[in-house]
N, C-alpha and C positions, 0 to 999 in steps of 0.2 A: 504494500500500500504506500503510496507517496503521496506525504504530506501537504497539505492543502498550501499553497500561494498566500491566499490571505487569510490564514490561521492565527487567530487570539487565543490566548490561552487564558483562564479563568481560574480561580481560586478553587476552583472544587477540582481541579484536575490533578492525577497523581503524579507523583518526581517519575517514578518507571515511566510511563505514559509518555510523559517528557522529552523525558532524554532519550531516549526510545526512539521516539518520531525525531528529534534535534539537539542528537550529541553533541554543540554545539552551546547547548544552557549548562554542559555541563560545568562549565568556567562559574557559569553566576551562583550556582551550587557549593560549589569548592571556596569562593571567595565567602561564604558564609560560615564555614564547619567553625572557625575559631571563634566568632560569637554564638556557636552553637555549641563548643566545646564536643561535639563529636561530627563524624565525617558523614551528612545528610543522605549523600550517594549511597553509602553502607548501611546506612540506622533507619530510614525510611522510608526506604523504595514507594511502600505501601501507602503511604501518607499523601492527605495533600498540601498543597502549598497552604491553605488556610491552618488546616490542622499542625504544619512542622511551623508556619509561624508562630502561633500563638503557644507552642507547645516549647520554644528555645525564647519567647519576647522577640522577635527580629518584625521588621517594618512590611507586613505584606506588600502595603501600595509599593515600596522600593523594590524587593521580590519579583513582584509581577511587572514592573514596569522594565526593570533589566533584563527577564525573559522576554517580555516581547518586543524588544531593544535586539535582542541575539536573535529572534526566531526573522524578524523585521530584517536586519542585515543581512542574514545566511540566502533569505528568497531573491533579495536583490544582487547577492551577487550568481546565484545561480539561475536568474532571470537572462544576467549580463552573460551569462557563460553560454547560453541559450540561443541568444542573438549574433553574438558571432559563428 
C-alpha cells in the first residue's frame, strides 16, 4: 500500500502505523525519547500519539505538527522525484 500524497496524520493514530507508512517521522520520535526518558520507537509501538503524549507530558500540538512537517517534506520530495 502507498501512502497517501496528502496524508495528515491525527492524534488517534499509532507510532507502528506511522512509521510504518513514513520511516521518515522516525527522527521526530527519537528527538523525543530523552524527554520521554525511554526510546518511544521500543516502548510504544502500540500507542498513540495522544496516549504517549500525555502518558511522558510532551506537547502533542508540537508532536503532531513535526510529523506532519516530515510526512509534508518526504511527499514533496518524492512528488519532485516523480517529475523528472
Amino acid at each position: 500500500m502507498k501512502p497517501s500524497i496528502n496524508a495528515t496524520i491525527t492524534a488517534d493514530a499509532a507510532l507502528l502505523d506511522i512509521v510504518s507508512k513514513w520511516p521518515a517521522t522516525d527522527t521526530v520520535f527519537r528527538r523525543y525519547d530523552d524527554v520521554a526518558g525511554v526510546c518511544l520507537c521500543c516502548n510504544c509501538l502500540f500507542d498513540t500519539i495522544e496516549e504517549i503524549a500525555n502518558k511522558y507530558s510532551l506537547d502533542l500540538s508540537s508532536i503532531m505538527r513535526e510529523i506532519n512537517d516530515v510526512i509534508t517534506e518526504r511527499n514533496k520530495v518524492n512528488e519532485d522525484k516523480n517529475v523528472l
